[in-house]
gemmi code that builds the backbone of each chain (N, CA, C; Angstrom):
import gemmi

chains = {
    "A": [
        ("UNK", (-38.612, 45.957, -61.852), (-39.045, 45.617, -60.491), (-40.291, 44.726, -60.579)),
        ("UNK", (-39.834, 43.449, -59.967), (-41.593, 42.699, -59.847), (-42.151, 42.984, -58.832)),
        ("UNK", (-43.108, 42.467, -58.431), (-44.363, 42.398, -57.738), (-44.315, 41.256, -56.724)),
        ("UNK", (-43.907, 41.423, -55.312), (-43.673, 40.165, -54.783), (-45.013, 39.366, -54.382)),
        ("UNK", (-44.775, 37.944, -54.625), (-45.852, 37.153, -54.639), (-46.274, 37.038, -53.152)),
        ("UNK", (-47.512, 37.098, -53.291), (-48.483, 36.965, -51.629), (-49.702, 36.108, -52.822)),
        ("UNK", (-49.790, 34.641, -52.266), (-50.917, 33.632, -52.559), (-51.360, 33.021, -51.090)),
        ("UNK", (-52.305, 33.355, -50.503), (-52.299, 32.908, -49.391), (-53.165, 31.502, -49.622)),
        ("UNK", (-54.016, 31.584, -50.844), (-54.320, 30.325, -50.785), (-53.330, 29.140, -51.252)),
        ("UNK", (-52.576, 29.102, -52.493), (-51.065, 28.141, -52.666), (-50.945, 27.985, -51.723)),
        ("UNK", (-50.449, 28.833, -50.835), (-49.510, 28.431, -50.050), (-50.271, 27.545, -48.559)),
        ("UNK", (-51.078, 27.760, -48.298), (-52.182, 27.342, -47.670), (-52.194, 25.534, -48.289)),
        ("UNK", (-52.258, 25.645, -49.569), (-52.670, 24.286, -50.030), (-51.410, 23.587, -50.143)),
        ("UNK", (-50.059, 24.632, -50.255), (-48.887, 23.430, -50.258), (-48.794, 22.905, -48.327)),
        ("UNK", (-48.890, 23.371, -47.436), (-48.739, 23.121, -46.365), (-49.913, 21.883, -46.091)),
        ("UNK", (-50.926, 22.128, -46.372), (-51.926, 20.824, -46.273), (-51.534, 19.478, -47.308)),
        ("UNK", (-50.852, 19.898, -48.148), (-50.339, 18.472, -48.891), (-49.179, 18.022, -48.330)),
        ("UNK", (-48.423, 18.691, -47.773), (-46.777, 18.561, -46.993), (-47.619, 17.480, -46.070)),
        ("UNK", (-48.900, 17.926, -45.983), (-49.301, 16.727, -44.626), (-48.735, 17.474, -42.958)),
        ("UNK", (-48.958, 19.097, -43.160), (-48.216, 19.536, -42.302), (-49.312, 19.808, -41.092)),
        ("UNK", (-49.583, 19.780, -39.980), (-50.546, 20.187, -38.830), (-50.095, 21.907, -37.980)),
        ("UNK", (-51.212, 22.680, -38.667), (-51.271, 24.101, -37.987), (-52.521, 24.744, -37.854)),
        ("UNK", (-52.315, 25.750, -37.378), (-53.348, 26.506, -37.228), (-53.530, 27.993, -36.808)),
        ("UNK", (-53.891, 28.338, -37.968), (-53.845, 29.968, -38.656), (-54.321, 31.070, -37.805)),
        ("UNK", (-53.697, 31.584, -37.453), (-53.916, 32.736, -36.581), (-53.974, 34.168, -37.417)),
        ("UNK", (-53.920, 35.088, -36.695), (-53.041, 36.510, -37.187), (-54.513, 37.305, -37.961)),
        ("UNK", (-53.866, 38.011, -38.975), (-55.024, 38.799, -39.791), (-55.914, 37.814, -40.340)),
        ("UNK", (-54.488, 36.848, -40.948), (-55.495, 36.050, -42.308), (-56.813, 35.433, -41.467)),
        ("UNK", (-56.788, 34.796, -40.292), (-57.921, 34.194, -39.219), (-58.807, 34.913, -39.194)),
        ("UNK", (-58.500, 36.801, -39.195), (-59.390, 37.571, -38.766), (-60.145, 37.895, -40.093)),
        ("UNK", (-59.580, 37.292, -41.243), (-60.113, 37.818, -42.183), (-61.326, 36.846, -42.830)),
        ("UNK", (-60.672, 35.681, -42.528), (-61.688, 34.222, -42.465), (-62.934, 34.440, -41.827)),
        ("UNK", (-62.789, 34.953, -40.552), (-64.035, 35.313, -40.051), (-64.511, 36.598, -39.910)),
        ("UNK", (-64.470, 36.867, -40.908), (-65.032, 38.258, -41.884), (-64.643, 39.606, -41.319)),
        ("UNK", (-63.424, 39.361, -40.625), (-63.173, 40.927, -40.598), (-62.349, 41.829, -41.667)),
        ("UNK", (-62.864, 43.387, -42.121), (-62.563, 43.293, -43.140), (-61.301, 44.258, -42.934)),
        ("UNK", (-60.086, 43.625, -43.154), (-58.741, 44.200, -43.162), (-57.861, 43.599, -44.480)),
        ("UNK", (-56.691, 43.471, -44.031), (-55.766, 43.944, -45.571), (-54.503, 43.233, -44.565)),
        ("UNK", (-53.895, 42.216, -45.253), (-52.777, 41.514, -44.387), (-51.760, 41.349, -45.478)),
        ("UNK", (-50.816, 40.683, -44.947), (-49.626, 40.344, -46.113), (-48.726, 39.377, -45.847)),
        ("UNK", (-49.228, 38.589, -44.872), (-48.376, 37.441, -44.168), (-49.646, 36.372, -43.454)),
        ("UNK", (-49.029, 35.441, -43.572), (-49.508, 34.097, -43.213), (-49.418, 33.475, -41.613)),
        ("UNK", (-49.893, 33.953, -40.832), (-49.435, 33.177, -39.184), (-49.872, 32.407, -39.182)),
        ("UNK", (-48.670, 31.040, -39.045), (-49.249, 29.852, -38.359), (-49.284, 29.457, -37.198)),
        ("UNK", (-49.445, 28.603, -36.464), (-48.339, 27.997, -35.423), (-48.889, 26.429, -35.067)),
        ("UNK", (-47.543, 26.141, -35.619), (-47.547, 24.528, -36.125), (-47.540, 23.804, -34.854)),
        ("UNK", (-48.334, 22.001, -35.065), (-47.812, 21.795, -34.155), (-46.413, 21.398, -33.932)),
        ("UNK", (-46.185, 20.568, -32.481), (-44.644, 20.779, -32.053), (-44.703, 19.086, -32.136)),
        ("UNK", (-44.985, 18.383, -32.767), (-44.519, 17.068, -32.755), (-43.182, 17.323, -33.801)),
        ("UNK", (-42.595, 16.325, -33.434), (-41.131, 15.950, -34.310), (-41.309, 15.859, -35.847)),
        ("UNK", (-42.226, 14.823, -35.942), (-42.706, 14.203, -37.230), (-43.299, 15.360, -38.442)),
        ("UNK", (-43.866, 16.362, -37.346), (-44.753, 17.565, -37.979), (-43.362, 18.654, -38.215)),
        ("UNK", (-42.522, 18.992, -37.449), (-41.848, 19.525, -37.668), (-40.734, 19.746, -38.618)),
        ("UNK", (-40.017, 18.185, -39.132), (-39.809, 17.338, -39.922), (-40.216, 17.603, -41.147)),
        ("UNK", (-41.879, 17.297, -41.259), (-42.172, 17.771, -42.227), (-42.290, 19.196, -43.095)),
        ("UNK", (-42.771, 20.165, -42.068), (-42.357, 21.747, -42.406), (-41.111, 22.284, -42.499)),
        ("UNK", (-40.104, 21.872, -41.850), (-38.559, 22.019, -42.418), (-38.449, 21.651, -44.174)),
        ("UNK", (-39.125, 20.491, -44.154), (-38.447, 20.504, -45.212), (-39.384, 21.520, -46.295)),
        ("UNK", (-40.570, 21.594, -46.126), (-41.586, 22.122, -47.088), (-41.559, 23.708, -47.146)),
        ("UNK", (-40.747, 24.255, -45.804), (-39.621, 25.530, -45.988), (-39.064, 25.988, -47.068)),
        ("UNK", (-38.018, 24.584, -47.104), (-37.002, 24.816, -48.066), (-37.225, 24.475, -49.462)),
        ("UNK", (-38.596, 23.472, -49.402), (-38.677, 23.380, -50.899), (-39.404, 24.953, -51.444)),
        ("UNK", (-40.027, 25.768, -50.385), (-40.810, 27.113, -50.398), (-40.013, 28.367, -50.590)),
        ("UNK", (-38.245, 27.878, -50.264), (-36.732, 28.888, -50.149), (-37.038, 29.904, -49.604)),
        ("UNK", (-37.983, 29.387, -48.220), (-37.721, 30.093, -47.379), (-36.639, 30.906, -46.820)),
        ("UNK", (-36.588, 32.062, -46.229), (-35.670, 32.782, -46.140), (-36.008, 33.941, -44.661)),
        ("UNK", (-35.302, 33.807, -44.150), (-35.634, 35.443, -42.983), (-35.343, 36.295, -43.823)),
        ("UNK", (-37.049, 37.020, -43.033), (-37.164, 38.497, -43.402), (-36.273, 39.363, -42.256)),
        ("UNK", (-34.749, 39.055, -43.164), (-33.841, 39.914, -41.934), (-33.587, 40.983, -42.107)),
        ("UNK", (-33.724, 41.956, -41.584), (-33.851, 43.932, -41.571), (-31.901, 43.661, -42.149)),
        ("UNK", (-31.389, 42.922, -42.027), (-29.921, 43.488, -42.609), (-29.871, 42.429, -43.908)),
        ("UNK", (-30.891, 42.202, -44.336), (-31.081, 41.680, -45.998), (-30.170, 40.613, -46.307)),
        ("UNK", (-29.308, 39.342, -45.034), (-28.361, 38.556, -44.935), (-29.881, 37.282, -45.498)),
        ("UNK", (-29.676, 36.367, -46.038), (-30.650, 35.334, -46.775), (-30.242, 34.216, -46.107)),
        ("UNK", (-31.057, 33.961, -44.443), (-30.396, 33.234, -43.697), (-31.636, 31.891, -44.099)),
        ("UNK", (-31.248, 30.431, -43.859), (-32.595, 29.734, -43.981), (-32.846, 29.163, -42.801)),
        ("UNK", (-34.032, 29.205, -42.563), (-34.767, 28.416, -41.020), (-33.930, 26.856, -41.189)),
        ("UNK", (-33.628, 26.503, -39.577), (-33.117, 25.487, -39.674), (-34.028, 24.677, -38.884)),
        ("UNK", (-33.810, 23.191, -39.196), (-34.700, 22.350, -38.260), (-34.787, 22.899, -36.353)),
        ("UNK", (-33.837, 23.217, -36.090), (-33.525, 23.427, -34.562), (-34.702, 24.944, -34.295)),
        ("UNK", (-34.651, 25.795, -35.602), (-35.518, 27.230, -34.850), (-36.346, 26.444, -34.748)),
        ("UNK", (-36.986, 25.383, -35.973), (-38.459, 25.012, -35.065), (-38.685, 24.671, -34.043)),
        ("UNK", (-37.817, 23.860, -33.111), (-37.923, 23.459, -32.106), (-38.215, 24.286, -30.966)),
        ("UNK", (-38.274, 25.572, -31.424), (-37.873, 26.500, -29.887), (-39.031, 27.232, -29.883)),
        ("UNK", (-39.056, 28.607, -29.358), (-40.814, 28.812, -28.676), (-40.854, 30.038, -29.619)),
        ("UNK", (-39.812, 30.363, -30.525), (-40.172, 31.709, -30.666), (-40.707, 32.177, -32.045)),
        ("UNK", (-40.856, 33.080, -33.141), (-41.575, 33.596, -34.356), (-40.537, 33.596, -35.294)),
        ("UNK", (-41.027, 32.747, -36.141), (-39.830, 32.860, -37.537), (-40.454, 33.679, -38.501)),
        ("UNK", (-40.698, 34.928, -38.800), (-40.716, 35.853, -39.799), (-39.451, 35.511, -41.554)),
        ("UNK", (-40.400, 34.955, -42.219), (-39.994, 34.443, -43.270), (-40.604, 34.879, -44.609)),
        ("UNK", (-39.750, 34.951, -45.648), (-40.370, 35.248, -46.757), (-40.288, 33.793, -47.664)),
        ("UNK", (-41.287, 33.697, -48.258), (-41.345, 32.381, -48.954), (-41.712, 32.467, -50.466)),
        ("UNK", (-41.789, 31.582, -51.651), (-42.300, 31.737, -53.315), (-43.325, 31.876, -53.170)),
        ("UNK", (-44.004, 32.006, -52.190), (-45.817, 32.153, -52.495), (-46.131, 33.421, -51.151)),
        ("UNK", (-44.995, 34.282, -50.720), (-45.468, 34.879, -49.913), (-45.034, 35.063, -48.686)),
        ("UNK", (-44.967, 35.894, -47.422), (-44.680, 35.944, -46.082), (-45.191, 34.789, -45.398)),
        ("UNK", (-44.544, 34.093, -44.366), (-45.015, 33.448, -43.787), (-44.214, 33.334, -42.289)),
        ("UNK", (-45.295, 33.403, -41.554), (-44.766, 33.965, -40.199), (-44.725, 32.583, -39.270)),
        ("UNK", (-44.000, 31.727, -38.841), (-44.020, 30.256, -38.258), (-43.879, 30.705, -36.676)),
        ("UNK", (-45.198, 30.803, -36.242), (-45.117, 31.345, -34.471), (-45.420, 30.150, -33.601)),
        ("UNK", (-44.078, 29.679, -32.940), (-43.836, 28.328, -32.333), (-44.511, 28.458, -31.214)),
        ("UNK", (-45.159, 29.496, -30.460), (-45.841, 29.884, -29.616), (-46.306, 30.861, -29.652)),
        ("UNK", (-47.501, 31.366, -29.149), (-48.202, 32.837, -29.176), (-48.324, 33.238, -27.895)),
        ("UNK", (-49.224, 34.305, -27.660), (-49.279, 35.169, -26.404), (-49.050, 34.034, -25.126)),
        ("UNK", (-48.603, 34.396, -24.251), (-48.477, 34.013, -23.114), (-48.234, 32.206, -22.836)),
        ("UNK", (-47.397, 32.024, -24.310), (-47.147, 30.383, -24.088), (-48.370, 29.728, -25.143)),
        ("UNK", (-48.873, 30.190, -25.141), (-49.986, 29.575, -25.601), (-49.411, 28.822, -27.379)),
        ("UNK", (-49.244, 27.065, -27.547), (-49.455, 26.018, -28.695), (-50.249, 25.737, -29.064)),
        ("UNK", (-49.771, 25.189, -30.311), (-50.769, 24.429, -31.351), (-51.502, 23.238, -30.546)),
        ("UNK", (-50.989, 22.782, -29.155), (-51.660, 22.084, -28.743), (-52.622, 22.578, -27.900)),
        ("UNK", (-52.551, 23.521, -27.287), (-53.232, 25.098, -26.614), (-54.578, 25.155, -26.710)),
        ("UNK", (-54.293, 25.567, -28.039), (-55.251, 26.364, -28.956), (-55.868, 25.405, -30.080)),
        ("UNK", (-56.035, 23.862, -30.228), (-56.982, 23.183, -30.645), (-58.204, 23.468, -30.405)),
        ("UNK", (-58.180, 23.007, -28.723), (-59.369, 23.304, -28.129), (-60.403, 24.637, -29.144)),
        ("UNK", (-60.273, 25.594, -29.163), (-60.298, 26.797, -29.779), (-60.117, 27.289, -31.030)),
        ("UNK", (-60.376, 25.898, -31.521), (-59.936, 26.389, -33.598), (-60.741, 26.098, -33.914)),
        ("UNK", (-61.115, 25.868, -35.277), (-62.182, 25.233, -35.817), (-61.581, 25.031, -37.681)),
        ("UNK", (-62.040, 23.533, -38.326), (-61.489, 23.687, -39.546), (-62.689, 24.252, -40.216)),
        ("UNK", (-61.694, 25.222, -41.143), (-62.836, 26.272, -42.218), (-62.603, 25.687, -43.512)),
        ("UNK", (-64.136, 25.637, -44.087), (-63.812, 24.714, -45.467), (-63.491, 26.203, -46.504)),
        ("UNK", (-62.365, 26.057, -47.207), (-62.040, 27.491, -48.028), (-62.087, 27.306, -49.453)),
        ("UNK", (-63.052, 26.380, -50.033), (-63.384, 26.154, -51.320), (-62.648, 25.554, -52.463)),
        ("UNK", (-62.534, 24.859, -53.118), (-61.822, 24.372, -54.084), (-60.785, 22.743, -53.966)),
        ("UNK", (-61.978, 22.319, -52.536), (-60.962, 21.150, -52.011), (-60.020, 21.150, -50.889)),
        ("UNK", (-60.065, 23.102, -50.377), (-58.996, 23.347, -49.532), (-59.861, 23.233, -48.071)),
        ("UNK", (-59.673, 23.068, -47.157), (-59.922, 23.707, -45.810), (-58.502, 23.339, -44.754)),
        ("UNK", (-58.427, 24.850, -43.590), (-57.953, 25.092, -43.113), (-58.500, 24.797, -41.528)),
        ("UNK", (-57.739, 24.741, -40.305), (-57.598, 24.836, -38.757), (-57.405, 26.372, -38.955)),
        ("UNK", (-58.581, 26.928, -38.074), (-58.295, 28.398, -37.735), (-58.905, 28.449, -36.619)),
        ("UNK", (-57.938, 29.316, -35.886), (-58.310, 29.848, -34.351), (-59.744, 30.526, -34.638)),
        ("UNK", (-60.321, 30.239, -33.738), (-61.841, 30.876, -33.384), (-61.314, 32.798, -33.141)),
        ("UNK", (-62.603, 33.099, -33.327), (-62.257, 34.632, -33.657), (-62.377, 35.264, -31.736)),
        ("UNK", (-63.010, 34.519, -30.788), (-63.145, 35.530, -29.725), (-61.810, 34.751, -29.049)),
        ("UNK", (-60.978, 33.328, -29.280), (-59.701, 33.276, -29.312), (-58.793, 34.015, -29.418)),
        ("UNK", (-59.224, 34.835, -31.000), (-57.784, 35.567, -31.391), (-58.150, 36.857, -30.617)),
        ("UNK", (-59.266, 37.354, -30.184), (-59.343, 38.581, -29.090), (-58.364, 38.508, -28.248)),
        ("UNK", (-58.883, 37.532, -27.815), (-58.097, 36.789, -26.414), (-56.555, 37.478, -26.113)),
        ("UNK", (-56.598, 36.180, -27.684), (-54.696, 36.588, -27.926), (-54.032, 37.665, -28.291)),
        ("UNK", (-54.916, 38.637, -28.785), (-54.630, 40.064, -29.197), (-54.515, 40.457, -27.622)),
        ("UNK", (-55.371, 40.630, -26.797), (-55.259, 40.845, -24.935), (-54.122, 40.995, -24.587)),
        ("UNK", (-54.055, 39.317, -24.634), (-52.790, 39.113, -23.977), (-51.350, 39.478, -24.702)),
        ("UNK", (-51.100, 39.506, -25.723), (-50.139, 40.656, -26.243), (-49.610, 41.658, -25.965)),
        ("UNK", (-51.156, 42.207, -25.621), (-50.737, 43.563, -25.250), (-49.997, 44.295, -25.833)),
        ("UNK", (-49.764, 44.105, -27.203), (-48.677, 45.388, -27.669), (-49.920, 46.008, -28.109)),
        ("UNK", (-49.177, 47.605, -28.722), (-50.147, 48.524, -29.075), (-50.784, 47.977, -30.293)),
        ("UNK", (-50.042, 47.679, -31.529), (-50.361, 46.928, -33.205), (-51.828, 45.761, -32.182)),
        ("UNK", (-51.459, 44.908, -31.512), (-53.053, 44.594, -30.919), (-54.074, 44.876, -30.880)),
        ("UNK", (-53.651, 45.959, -29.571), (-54.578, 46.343, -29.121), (-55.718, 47.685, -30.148)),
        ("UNK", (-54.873, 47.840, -31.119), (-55.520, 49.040, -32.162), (-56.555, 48.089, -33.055)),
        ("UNK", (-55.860, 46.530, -33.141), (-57.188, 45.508, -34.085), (-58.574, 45.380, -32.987)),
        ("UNK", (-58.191, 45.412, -31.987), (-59.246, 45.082, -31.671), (-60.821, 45.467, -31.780)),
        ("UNK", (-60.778, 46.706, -31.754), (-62.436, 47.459, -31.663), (-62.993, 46.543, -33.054)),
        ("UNK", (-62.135, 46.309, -33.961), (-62.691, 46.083, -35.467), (-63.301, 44.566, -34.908)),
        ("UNK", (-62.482, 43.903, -34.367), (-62.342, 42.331, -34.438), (-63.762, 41.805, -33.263)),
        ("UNK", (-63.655, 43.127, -32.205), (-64.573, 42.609, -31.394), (-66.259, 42.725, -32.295)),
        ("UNK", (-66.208, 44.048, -33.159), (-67.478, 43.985, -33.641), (-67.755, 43.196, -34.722)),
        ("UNK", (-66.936, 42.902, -35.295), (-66.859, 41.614, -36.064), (-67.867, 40.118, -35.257)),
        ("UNK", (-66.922, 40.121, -34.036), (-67.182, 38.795, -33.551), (-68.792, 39.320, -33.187)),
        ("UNK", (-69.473, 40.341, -32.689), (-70.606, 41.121, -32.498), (-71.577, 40.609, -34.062)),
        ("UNK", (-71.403, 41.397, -34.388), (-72.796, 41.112, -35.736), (-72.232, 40.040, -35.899)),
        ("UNK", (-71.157, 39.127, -35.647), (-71.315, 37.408, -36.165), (-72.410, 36.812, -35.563)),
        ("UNK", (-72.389, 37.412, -33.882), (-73.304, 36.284, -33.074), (-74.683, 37.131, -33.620)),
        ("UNK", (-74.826, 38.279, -33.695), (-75.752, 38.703, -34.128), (-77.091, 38.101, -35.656)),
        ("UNK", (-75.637, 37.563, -36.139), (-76.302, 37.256, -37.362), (-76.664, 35.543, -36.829)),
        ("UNK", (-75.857, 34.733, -36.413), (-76.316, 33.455, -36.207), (-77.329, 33.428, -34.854)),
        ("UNK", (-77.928, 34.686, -34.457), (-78.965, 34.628, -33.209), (-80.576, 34.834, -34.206)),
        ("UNK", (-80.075, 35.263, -35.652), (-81.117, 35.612, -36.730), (-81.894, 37.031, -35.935)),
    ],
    "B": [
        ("UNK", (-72.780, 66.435, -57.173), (-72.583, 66.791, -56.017), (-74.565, 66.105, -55.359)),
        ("UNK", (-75.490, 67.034, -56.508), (-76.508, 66.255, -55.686), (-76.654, 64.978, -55.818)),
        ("UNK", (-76.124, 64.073, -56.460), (-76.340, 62.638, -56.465), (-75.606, 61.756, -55.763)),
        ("UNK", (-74.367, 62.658, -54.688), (-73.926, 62.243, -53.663), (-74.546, 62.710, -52.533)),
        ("UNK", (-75.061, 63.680, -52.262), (-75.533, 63.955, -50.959), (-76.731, 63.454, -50.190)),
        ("UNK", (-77.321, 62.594, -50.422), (-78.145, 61.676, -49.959), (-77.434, 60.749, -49.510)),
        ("UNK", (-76.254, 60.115, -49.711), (-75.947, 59.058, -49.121), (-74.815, 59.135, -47.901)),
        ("UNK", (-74.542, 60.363, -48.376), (-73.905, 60.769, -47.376), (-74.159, 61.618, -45.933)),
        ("UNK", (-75.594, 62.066, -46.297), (-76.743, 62.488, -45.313), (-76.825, 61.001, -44.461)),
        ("UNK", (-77.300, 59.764, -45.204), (-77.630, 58.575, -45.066), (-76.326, 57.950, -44.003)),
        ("UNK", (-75.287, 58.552, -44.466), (-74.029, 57.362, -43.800), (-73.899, 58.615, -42.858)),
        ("UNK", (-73.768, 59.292, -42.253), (-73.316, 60.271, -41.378), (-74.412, 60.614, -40.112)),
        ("UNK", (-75.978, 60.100, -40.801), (-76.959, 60.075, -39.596), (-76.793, 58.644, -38.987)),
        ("UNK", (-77.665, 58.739, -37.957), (-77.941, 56.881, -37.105), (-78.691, 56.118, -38.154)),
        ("UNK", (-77.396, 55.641, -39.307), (-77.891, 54.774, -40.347), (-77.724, 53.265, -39.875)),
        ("UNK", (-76.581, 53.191, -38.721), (-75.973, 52.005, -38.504), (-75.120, 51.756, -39.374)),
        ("UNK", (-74.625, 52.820, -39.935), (-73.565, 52.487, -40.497), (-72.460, 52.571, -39.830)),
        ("UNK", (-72.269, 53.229, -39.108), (-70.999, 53.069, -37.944), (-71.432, 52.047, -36.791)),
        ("UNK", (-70.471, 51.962, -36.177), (-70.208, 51.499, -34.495), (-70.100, 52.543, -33.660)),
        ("UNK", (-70.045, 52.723, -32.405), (-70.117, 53.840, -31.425), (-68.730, 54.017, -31.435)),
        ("UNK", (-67.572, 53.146, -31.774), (-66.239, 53.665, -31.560), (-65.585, 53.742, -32.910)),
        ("UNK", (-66.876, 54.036, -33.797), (-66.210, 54.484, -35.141), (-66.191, 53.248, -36.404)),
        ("UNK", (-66.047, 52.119, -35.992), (-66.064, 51.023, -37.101), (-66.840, 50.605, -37.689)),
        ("UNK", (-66.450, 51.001, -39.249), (-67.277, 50.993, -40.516), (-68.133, 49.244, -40.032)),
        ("UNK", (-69.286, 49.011, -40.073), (-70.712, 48.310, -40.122), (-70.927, 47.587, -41.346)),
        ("UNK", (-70.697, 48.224, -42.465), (-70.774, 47.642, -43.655), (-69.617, 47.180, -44.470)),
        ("UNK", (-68.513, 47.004, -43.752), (-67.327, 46.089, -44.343), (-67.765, 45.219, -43.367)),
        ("UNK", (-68.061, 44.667, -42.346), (-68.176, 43.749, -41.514), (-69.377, 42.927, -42.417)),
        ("UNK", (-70.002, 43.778, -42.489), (-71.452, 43.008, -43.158), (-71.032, 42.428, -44.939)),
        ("UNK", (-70.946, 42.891, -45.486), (-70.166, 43.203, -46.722), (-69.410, 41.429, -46.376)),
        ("UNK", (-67.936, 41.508, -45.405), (-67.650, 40.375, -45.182), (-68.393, 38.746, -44.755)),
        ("UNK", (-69.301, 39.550, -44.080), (-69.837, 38.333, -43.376), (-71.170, 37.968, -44.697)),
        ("UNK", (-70.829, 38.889, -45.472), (-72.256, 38.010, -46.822), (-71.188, 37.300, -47.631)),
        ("UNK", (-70.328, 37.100, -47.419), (-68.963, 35.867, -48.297), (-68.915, 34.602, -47.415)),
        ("UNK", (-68.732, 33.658, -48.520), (-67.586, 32.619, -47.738), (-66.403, 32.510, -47.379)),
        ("UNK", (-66.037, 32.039, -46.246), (-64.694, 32.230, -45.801), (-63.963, 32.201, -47.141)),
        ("UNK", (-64.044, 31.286, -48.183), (-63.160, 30.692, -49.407), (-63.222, 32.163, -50.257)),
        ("UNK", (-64.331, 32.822, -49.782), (-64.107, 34.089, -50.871), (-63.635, 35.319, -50.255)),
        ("UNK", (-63.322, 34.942, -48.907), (-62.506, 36.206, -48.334), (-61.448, 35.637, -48.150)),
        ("UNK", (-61.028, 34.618, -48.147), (-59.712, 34.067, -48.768), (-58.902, 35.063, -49.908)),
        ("UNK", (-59.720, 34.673, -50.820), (-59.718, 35.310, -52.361), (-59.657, 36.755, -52.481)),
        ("UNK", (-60.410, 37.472, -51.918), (-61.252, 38.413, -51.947), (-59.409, 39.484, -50.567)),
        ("UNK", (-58.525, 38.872, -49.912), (-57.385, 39.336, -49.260), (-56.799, 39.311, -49.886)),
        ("UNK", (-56.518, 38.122, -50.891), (-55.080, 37.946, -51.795), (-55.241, 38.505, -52.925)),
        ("UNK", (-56.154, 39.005, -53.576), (-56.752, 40.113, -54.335), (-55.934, 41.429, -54.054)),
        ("UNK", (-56.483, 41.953, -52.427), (-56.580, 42.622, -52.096), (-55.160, 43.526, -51.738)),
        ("UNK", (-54.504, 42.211, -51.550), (-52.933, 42.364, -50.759), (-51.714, 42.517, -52.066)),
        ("UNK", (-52.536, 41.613, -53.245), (-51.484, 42.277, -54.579), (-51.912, 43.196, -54.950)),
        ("UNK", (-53.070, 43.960, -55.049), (-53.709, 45.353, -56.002), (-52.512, 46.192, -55.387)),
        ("UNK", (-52.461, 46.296, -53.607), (-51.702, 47.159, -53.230), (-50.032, 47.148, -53.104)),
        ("UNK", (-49.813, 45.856, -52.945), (-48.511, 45.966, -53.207), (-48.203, 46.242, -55.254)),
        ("UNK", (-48.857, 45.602, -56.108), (-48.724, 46.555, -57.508), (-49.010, 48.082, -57.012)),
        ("UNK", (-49.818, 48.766, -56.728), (-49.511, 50.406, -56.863), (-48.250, 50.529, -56.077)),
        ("UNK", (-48.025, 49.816, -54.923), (-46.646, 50.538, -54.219), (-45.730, 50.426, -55.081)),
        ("UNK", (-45.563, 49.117, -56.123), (-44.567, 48.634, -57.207), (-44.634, 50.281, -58.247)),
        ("UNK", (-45.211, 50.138, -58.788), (-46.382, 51.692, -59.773), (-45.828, 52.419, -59.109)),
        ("UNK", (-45.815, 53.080, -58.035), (-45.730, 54.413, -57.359), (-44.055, 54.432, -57.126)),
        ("UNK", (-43.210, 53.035, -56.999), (-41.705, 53.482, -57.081), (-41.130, 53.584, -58.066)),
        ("UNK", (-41.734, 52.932, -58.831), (-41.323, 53.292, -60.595), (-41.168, 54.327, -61.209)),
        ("UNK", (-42.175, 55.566, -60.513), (-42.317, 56.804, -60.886), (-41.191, 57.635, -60.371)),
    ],
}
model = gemmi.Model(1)
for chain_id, residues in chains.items():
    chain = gemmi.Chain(chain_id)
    for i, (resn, *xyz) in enumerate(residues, 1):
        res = gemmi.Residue()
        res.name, res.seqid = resn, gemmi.SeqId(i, " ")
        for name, pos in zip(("N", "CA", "C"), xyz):
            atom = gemmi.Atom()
            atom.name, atom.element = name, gemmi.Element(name[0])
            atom.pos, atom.b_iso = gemmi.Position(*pos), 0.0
            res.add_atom(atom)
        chain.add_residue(res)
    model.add_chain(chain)
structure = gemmi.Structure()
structure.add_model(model)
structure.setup_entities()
C-alpha cells in the first residue's frame, strides 16, 4: 500500500506554469493566513475565460485527473464541466484538487478578485488567495455545518492578525 | 509529573492561552510567526505525516 501523494506546493507551481488564472480558497487559504489546521485538498476557483479554461483542461489531464467518485468509476473532467457553475472534486499525481467553478452564493473568480491578494510562497512561487475575512464571509454564506464549525478558529485568526499588524 | 505541572497550571489559568470559545492562541501565534511559504510547507508536511500513520495503522 502507498501513501497517496498530497504536494500542495507542485501542484500549486504546475498550475502557475500552465499559465493558468485562480484563486485559492478553502483550508489551504486559511492556512496561508496562518490558521492552524490540517487540509488535504486544494480549492481553487479558476477563472471562467475560455482561454483559461482551455488551459486547465488540459493541465488536468496531463495531472490524470480523475473524480473522486464514491462508486470508484475513474471518470475524467471534461472541457464542458468547466464550463458550468458547479465543484469538481478530483484526485490528481500531486494530490486532491477541488476545481469550484463558483462558491457560496454565485460568487467567481471574477467576484472575488476584488478580495484576494497574491501571496509570495517562497522559492519563486506566489499564489492569488482569497483574503481571510473573505473566506469568513464565504464560510457564512454556506452555511453548512463543516463551515460554520471553521469558523470560531478562522475568525480569531483573522483577530490576532489585525492585532499583530495594529503592533 | 512535577516538571509538567507548572505549565499546565500556566495553560489552564488566564494565560491567554485560550480564546473565550475555546481556541488554542498559540497555534494561531505559532502560525502567524511563519511565512505564508512555510505554512505552505509546514501543511504538506503535515497532511503526509498523517495520511502515512493512517497508511501504518491499516497495515496492521
Amino acid at each position: 500500500m502507498t501513501t497517496p501523494s498530497v504536494d500542495f506546493r507542485a501542484l500549486l507551481e504546475r498550475l502557475r506554469d500552465d499559465g493558468i488564472d485562480f484563486i485559492v480558497v478553502g483550508g489551504v487559504s486559511a492556512v496561508l493566513h496562518g490558521a492552524p489546521i490540517v487540509t488535504f485538498d486544494l480549492d481553487i476557483v479558476p477563472s471562467r475565460s475560455p482561454p483559461n479554461l482551455d488551459r486547465l483542461h488540459s493541465a488536468l489531464l496531463e495531472l490524470e485527473a480523475i473524480f473522486r467518485d464514491p462508486a470508484a468509476r475513474k471518470l475524467t473532467p471534461t472541457r464542458s464541466d468547466l464550463a458550468g457553475m458547479g465543484h469538481l472534486l478530483l484526485r490528481t499525481s500531486l494530490g486532491p484538487l477541488d476545481v469550484l467553478c463558483s462558491v457560496a452564493e454565485g460568487r467567481t473568480h471574477e467576484s472575488l478578485l476584488p478580495k484576494s491578494t497574491i501571496m509570495d510562497l517562497g522559492g519563486g512561487l506566489s499564489a492569488r488567495v482569497v483574503d481571510l475575512d473573505e473566506l469568513i464571509a464565504l464560510k457564512r454564506a454556506a452555511g453548512r455545518e463543516k463551515d460554520r464549525a471553521a469558523l470560531p478558529l478562522l475568525e480569531r485568526t483573522l483577530e490576532e492578525t489585525r492585532k499583530r499588524r495594529e503592533g | 509529573m512535577s516538571d509538567h505541572a507548572p505549565l499546565l497550571t500556566a495553560v489552564e489559568g488566564d494565560s491567554g492561552a485560550y480564546a473565550e470559545d475555546g481556541t488554542d492562541l498559540t497555534l494561531i501565534h505559532w502560525m502567524l510567526d511563519m511565512t505564508p511559504g512555510e505554512r505552505l510547507d509546514v501543511l504538506t508536511s503535515g497532511a503526509r505525516s498523517l495520511l502515512s500513520l493512517r497508511r501504518d495503522d491499516a497495515l496492521r
